[in-house]
DODO-176727 format. One record per residue: x, y, z negated of N, C-alpha, C in turn; residue in three letters. Coordinates in nm, 2 decimals, always signed. Atoms other than C-alpha are relative to their C-alpha. Layout:
BEGIN
SITE    nc1    nc2    nc3   cac1   cac2   cac3    cc1    cc2    cc3 type
SITE      X      Y      Z      X      Y      Z      X      Y      Z  ALA
...
//
This chain:
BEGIN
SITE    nc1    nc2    nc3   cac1   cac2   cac3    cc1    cc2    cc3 type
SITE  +0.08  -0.12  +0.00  +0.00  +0.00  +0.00  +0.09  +0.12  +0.00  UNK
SITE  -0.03  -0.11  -0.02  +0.11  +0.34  +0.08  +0.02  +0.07  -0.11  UNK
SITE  -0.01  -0.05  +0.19  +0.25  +0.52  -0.24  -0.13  +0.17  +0.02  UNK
SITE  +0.05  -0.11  +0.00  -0.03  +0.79  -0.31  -0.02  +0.09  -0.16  UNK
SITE  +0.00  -0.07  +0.10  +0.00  +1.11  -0.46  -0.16  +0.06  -0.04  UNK
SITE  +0.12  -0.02  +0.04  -0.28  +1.23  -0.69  +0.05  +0.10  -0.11  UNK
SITE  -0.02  -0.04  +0.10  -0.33  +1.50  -0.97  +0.08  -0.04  -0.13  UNK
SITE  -0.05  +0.03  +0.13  -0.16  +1.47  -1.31  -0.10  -0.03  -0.09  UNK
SITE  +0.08  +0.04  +0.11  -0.47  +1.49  -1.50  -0.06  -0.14  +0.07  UNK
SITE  +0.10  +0.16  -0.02  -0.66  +1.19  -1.25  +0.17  -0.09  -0.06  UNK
SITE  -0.13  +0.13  -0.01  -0.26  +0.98  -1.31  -0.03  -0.01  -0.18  UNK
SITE  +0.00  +0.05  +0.17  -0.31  +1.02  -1.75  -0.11  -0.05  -0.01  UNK
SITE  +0.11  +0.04  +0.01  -0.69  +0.90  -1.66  +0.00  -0.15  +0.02  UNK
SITE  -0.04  +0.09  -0.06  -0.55  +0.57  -1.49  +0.00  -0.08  -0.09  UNK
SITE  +0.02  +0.09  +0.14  -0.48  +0.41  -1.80  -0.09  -0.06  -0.09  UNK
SITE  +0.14  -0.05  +0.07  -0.79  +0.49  -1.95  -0.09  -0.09  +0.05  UNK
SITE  +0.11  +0.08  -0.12  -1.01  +0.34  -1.64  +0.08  -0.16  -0.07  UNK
SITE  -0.08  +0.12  +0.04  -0.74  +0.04  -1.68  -0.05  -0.10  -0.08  UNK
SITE  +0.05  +0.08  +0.13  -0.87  -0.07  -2.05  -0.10  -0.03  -0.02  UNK
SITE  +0.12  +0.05  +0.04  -1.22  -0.03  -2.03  +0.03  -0.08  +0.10  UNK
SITE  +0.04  +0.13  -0.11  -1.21  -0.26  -1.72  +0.05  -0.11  -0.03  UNK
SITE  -0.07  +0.15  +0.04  -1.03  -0.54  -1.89  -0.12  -0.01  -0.11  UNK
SITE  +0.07  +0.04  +0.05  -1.28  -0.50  -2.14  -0.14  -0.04  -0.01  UNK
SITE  +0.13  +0.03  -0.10  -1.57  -0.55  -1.93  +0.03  -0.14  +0.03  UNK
SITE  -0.01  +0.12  -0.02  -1.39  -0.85  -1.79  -0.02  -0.06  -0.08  UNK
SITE  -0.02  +0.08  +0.11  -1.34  -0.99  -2.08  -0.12  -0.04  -0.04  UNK
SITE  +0.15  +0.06  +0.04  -1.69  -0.96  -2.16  -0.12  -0.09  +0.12  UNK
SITE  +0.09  +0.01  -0.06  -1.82  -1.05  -1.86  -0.09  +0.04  +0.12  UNK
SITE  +0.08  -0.08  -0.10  -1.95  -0.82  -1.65  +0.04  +0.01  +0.14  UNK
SITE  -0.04  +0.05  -0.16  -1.91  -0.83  -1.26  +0.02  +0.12  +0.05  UNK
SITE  +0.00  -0.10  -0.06  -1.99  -0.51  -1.16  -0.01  +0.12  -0.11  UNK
SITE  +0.02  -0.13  +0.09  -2.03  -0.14  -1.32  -0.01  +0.13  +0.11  UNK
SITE  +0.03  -0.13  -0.07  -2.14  +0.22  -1.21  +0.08  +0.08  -0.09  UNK
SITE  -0.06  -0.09  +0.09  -1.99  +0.52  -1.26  -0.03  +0.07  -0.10  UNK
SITE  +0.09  -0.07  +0.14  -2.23  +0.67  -1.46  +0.03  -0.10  -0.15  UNK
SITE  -0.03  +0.08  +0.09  -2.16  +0.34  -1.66  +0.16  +0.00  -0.10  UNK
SITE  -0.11  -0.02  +0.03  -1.84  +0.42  -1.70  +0.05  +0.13  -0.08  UNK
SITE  +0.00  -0.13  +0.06  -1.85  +0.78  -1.78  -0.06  -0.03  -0.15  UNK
SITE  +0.09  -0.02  +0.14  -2.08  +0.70  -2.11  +0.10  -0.05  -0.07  UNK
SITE  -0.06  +0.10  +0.10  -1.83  +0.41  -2.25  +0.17  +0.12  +0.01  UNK
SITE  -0.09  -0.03  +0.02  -1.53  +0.64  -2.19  +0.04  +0.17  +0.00  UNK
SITE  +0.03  -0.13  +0.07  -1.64  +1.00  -2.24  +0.05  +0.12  +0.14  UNK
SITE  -0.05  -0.10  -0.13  -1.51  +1.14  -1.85  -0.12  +0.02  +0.07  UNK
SITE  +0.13  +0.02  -0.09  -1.82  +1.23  -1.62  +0.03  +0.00  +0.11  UNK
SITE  -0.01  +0.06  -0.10  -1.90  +1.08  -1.38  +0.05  +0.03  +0.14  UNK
SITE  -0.04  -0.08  -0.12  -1.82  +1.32  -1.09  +0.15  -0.01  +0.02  UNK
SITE  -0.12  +0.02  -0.03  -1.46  +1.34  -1.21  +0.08  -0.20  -0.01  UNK
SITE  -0.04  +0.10  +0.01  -1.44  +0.94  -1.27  +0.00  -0.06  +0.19  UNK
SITE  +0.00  +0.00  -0.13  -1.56  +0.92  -0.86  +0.06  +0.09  +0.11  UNK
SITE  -0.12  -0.06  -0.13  -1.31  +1.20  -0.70  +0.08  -0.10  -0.11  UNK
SITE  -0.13  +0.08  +0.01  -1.04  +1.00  -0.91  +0.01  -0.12  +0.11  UNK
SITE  +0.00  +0.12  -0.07  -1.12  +0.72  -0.76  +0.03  -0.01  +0.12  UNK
SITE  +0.01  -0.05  -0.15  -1.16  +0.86  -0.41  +0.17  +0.04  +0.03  UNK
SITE  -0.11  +0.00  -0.04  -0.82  +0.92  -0.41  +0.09  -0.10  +0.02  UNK
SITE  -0.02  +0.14  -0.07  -0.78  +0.56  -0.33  -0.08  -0.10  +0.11  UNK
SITE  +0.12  +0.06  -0.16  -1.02  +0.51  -0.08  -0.12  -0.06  -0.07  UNK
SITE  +0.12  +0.03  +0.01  -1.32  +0.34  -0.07  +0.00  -0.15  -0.09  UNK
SITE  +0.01  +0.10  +0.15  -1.34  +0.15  -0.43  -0.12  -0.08  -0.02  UNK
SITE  +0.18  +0.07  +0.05  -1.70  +0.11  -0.48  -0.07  +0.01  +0.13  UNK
SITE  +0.10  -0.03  -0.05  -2.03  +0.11  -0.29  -0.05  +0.06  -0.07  UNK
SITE  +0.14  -0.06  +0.05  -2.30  +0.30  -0.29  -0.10  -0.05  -0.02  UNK
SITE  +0.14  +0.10  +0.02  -2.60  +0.14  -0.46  +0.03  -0.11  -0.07  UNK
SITE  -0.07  +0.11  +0.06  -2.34  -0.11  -0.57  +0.10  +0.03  -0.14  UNK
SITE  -0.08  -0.03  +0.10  -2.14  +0.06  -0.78  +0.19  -0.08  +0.03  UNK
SITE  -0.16  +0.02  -0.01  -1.74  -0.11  -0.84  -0.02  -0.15  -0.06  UNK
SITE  +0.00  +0.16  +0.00  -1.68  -0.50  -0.85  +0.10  +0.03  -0.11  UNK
SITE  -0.10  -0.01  +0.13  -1.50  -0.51  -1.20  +0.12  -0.03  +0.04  UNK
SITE  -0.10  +0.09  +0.02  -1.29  -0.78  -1.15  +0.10  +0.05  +0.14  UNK
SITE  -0.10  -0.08  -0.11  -1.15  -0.60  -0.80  +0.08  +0.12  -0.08  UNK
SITE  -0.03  -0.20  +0.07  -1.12  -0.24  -0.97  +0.12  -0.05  -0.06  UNK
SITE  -0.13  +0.00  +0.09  -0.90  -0.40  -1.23  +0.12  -0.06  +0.09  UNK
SITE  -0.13  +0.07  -0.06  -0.66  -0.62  -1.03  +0.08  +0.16  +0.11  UNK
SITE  -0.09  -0.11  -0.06  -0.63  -0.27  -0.81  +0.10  +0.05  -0.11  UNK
SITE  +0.00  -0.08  +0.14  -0.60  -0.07  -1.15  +0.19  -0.11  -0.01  UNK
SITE  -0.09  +0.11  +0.03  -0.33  -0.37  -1.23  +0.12  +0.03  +0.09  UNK
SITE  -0.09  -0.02  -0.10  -0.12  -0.31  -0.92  +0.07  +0.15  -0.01  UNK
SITE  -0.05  -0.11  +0.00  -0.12  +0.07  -0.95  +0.07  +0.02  -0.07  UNK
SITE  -0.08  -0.01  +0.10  +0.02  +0.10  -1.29  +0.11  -0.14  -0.06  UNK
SITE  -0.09  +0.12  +0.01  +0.21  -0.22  -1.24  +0.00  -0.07  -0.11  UNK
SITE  +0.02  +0.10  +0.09  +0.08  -0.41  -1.50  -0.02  -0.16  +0.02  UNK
SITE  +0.00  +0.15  -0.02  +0.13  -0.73  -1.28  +0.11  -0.07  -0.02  UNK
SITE  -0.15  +0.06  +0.03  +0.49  -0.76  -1.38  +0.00  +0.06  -0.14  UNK
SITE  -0.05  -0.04  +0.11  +0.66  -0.70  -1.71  +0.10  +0.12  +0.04  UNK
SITE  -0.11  -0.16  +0.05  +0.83  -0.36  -1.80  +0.07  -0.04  -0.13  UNK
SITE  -0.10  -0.01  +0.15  +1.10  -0.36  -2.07  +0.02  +0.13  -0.03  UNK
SITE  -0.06  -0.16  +0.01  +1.18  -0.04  -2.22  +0.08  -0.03  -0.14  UNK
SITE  -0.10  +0.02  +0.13  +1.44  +0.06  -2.48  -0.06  +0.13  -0.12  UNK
SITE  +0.06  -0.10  +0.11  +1.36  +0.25  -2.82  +0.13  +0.04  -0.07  UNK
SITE  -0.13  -0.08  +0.05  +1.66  +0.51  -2.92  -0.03  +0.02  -0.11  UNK
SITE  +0.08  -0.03  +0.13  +1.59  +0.55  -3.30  -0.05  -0.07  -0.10  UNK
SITE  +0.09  +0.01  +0.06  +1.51  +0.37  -3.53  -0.04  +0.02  -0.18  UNK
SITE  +0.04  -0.05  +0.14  +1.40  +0.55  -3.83  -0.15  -0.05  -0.01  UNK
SITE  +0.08  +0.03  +0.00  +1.04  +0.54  -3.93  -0.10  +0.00  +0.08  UNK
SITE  +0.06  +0.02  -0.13  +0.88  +0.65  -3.62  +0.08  -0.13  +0.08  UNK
SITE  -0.06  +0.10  -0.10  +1.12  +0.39  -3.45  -0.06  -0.15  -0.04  UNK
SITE  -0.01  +0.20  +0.05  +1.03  +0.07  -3.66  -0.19  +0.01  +0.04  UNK
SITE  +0.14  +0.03  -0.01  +0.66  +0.18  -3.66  -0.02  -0.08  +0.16  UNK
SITE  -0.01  -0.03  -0.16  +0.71  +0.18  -3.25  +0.06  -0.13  +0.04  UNK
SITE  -0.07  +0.13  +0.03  +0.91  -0.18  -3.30  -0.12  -0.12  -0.03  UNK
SITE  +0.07  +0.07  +0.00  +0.63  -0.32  -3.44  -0.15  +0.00  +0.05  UNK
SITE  +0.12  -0.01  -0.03  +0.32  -0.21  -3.23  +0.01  -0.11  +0.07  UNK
SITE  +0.02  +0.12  -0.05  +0.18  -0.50  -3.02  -0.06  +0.12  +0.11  UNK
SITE  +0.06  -0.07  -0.13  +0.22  -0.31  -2.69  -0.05  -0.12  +0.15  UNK
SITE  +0.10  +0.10  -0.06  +0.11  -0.63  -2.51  -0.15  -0.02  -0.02  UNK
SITE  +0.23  -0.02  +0.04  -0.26  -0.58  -2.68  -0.01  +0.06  +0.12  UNK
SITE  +0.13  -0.14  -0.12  -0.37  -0.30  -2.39  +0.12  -0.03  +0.10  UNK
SITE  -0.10  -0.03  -0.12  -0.02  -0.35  -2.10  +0.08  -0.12  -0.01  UNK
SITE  -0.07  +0.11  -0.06  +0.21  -0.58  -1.97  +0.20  +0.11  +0.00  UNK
SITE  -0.10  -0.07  +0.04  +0.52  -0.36  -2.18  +0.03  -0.06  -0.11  UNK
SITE  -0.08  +0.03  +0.13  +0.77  -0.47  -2.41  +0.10  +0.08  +0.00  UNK
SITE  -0.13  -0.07  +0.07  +1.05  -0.30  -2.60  +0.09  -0.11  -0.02  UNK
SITE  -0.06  +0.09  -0.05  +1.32  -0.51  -2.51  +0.15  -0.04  -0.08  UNK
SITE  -0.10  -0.02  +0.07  +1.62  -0.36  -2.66  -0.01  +0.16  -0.05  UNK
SITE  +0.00  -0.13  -0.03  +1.66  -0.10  -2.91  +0.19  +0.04  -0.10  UNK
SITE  -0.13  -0.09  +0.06  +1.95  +0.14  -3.07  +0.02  +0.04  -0.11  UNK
SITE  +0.00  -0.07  +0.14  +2.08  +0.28  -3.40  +0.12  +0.08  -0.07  UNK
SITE  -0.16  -0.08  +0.14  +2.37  +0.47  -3.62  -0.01  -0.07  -0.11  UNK
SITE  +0.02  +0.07  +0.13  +2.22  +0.28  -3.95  +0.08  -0.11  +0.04  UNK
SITE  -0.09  +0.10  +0.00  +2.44  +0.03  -4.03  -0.06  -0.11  -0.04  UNK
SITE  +0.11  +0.09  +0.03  +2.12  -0.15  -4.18  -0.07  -0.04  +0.08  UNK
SITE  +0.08  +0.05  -0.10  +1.98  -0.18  -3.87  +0.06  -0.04  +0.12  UNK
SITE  -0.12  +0.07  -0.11  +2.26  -0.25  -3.60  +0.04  -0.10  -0.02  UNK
SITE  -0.05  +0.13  -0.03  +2.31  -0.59  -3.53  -0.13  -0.09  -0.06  UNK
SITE  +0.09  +0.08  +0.05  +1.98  -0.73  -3.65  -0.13  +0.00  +0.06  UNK
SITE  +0.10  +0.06  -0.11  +1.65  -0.83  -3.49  -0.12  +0.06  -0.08  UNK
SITE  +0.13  -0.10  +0.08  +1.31  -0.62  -3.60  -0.10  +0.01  +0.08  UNK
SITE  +0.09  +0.07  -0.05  +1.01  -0.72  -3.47  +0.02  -0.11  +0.09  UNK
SITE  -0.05  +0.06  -0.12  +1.16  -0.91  -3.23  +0.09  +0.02  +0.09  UNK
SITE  -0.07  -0.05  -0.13  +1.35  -0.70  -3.08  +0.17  +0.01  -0.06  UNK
SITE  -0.16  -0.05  +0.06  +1.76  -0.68  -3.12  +0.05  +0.14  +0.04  UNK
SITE  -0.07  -0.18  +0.02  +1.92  -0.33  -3.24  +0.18  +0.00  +0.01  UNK
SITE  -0.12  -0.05  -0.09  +2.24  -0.26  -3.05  +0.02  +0.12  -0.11  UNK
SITE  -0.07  -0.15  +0.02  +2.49  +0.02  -3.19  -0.01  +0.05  +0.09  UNK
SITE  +0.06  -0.11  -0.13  +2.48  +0.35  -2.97  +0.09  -0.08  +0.06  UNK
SITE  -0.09  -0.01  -0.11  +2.80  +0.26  -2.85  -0.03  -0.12  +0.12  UNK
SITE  +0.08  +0.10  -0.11  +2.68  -0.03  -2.64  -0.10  +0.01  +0.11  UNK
SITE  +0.12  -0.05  -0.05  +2.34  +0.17  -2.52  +0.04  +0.01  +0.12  UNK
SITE  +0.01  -0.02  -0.14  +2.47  +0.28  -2.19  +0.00  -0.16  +0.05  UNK
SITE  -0.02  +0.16  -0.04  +2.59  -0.09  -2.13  -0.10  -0.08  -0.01  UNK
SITE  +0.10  +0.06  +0.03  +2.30  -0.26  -2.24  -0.13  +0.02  +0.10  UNK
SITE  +0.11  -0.06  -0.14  +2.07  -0.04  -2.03  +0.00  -0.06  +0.13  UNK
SITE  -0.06  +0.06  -0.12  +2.27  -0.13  -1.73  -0.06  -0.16  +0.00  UNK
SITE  +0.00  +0.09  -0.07  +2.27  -0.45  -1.77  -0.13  -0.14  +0.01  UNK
SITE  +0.12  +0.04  +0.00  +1.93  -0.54  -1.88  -0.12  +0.06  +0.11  UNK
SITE  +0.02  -0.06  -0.12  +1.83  -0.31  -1.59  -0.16  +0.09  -0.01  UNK
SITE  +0.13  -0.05  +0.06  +1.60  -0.12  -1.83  -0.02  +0.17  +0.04  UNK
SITE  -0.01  -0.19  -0.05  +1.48  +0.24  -1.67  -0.11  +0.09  -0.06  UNK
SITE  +0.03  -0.10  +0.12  +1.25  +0.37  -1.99  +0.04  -0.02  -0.10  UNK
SITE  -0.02  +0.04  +0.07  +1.34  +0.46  -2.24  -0.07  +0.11  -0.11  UNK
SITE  +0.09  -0.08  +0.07  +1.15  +0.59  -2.57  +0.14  +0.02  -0.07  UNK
SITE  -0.08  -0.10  +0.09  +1.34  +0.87  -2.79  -0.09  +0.05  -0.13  UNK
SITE  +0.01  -0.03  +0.11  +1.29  +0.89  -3.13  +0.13  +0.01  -0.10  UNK
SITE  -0.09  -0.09  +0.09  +1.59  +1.05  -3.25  +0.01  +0.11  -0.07  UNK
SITE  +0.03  -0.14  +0.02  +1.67  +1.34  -3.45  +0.02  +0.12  +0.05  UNK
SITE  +0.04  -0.14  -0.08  +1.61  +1.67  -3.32  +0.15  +0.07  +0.11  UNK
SITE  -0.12  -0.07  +0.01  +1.95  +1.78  -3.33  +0.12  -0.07  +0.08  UNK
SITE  -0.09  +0.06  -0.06  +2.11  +1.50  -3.16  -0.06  -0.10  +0.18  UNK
SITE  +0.09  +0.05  -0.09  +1.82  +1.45  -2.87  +0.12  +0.04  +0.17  UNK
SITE  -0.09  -0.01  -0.12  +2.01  +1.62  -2.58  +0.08  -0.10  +0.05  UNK
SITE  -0.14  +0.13  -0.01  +2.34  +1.40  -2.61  -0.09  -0.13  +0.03  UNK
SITE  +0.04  +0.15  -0.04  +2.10  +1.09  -2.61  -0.03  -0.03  +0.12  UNK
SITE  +0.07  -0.02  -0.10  +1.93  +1.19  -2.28  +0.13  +0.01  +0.05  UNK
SITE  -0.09  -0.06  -0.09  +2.24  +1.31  -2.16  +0.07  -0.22  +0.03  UNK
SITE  -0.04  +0.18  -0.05  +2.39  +0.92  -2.19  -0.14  -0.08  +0.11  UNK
SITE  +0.10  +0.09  -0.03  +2.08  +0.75  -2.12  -0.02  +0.02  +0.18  UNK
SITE  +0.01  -0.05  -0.12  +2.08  +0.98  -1.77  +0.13  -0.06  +0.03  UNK
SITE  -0.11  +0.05  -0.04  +2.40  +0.86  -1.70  +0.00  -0.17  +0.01  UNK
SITE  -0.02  +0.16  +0.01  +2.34  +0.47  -1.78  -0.13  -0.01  +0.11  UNK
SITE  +0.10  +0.03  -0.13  +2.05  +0.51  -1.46  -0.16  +0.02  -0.07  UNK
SITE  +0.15  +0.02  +0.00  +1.72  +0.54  -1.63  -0.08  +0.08  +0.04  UNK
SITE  +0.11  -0.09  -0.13  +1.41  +0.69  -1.44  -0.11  +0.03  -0.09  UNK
SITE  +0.06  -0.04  +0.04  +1.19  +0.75  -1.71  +0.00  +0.07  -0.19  UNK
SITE  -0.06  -0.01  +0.13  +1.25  +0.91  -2.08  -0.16  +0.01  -0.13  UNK
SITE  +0.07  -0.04  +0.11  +0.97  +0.92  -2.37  -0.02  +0.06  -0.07  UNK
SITE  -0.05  -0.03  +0.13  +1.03  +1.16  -2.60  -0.04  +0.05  -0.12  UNK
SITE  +0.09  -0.01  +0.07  +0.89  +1.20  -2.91  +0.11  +0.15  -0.11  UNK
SITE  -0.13  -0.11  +0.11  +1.19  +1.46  -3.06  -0.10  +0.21  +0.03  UNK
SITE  +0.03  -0.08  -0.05  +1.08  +1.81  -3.05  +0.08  +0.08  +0.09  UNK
SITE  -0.02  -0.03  -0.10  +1.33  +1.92  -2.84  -0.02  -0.02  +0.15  UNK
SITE  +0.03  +0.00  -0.11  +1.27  +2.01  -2.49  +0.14  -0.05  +0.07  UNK
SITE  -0.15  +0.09  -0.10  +1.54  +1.79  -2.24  +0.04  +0.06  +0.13  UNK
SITE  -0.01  +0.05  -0.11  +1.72  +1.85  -1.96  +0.09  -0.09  +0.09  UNK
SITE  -0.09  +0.11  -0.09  +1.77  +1.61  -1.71  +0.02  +0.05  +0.13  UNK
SITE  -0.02  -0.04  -0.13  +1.89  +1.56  -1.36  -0.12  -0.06  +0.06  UNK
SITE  +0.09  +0.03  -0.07  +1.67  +1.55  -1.11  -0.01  -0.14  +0.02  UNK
SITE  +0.01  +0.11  +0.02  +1.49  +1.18  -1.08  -0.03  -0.05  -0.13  UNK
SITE  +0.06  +0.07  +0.09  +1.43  +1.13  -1.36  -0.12  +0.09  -0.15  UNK
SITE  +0.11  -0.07  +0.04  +1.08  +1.23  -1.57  +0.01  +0.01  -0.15  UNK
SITE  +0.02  -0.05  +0.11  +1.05  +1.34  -1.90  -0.15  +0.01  -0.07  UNK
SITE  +0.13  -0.06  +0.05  +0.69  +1.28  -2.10  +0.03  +0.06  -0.14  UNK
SITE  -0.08  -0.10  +0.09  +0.74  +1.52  -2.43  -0.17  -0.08  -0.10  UNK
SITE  +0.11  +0.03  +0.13  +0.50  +1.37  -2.74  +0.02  +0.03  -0.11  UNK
SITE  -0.07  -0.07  +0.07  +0.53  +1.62  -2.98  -0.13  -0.01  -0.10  UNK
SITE  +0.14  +0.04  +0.08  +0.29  +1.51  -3.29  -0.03  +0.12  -0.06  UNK
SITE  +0.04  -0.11  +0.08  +0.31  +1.83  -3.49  -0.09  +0.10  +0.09  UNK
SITE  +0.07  -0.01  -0.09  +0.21  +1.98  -3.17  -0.12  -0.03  +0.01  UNK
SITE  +0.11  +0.08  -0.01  -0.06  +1.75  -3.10  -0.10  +0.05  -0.14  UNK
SITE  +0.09  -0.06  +0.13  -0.22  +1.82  -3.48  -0.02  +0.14  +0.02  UNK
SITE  +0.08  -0.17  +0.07  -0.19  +2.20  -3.49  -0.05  +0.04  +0.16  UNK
SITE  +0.11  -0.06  -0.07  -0.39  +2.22  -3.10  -0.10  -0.07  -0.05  UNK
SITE  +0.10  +0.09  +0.07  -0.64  +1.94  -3.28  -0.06  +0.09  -0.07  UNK
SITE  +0.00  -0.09  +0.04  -0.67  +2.20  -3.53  -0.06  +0.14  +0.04  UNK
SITE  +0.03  -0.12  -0.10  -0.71  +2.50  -3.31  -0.15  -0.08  +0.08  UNK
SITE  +0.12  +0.04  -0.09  -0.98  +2.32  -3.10  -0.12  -0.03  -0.10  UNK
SITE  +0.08  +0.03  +0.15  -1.21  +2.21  -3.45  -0.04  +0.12  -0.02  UNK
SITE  +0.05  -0.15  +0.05  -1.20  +2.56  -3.53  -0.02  +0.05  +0.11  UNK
SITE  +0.04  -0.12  -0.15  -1.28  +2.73  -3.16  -0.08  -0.07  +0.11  UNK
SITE  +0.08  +0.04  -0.11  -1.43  +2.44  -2.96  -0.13  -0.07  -0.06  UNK
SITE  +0.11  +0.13  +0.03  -1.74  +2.23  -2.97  +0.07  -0.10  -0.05  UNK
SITE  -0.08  +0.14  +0.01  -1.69  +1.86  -3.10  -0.02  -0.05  +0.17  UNK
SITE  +0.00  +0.05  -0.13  -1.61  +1.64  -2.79  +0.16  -0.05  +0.03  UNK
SITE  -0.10  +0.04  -0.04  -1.34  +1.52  -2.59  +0.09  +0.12  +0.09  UNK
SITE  -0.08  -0.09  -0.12  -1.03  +1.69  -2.38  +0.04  -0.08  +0.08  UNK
SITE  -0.04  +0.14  -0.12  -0.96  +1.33  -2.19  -0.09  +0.09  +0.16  UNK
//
């Protein structure tokens, strides 16, 4: 298939579509409308049908969207038909929580290898996963041929990490640090900045309706 580009807000919705449709399968259901879709996941329906449209002709009219097609698309686009490894730089208490989420519940991602400075946590295995010293990280990246990677470092030492990690080839970075990164071109930067996140949560409670911003 033809790589197609699409908005940024329909590419963070992709995900979204993704889960309810496995959960549909799961239960059973064959088909679904968009309107059906819009109630269980809070987007309306107009914008759940231009997303879509930006892959051609998904559904019928009158028919609505064959579940079990939608997802195996859904499945291809966000390449949840292979395994993804990613690596986790960090691990303090945001790191271990991040160690032990079960990111196989909702995707077809694991944390594969991650990294550390603690001396309590280098060379030993935490959830599953084995923790590398830094100095190995570029090496490791390489040769596990891993190209995300999540950053939960401290603030202060975020740059330098990105700055290796750009150098050992990877194409995508996580970062949960509050510093802002720069990289070289190629490779993307999503910035998940929680304090952030609470004080617009905050601001919207006090200024907006209740509801969603998905």
């Amino acid at each position: 298939m033809a790589e197609v580009k699409i908005p940024r807000a329909t590419a963070k919705r992709l995900p979204l579509y993704y889960r309810y449709l496995n959960i549909l399968h799961d239960g059973g259901k064959t088909r679904v409308s968009s309107t059906e879709l819009a109630d269980a996941i809070h987007v309306d329906s107009a914008t759940i049908r231009r997303d879509f449209s930006y892959f051609g002709a998904l559904g019928k009219r009158g028919y609505g969207y064959d579940v079990t097609n939608l997802l195996e698309f859904f499945k291809n686009i966000l390449h949840q038909d292979r395994l993804t490894n990613v690596a986790l730089v960090g691990v303090g208490n945001l790191g271990h929580a991040l160690l032990n989420f079960n990111f196989h519940q909702d995707s077809n991602i694991r944390i594969s290898a991650a990294f550390d400075v603690n001396p309590k946590n280098v060379n030993t295995i935490q959830g599953g996963v084995p923790i590398y010293p830094m100095d190995q990280m570029i090496k490791q990246l390489r040769d596990q041929q891993i190209s995300v990677v999540i950053l939960t470092v401290p603030t202060n030492v975020a740059q330098d990490v990105a700055d290796q990690v750009s150098e050992a080839g990877v194409k995508g970075i996580l970062n949960f640090t509050s510093r802002r990164l720069n990289v070289p071109d190629g490779i993307r930067v999503h910035n998940v900045d929680l304090t952030n996140e609470l004080q617009t949560l905050i601001y919207f409670i006090d200024h907006y309706d209740h509801g969603s911003d998905d």
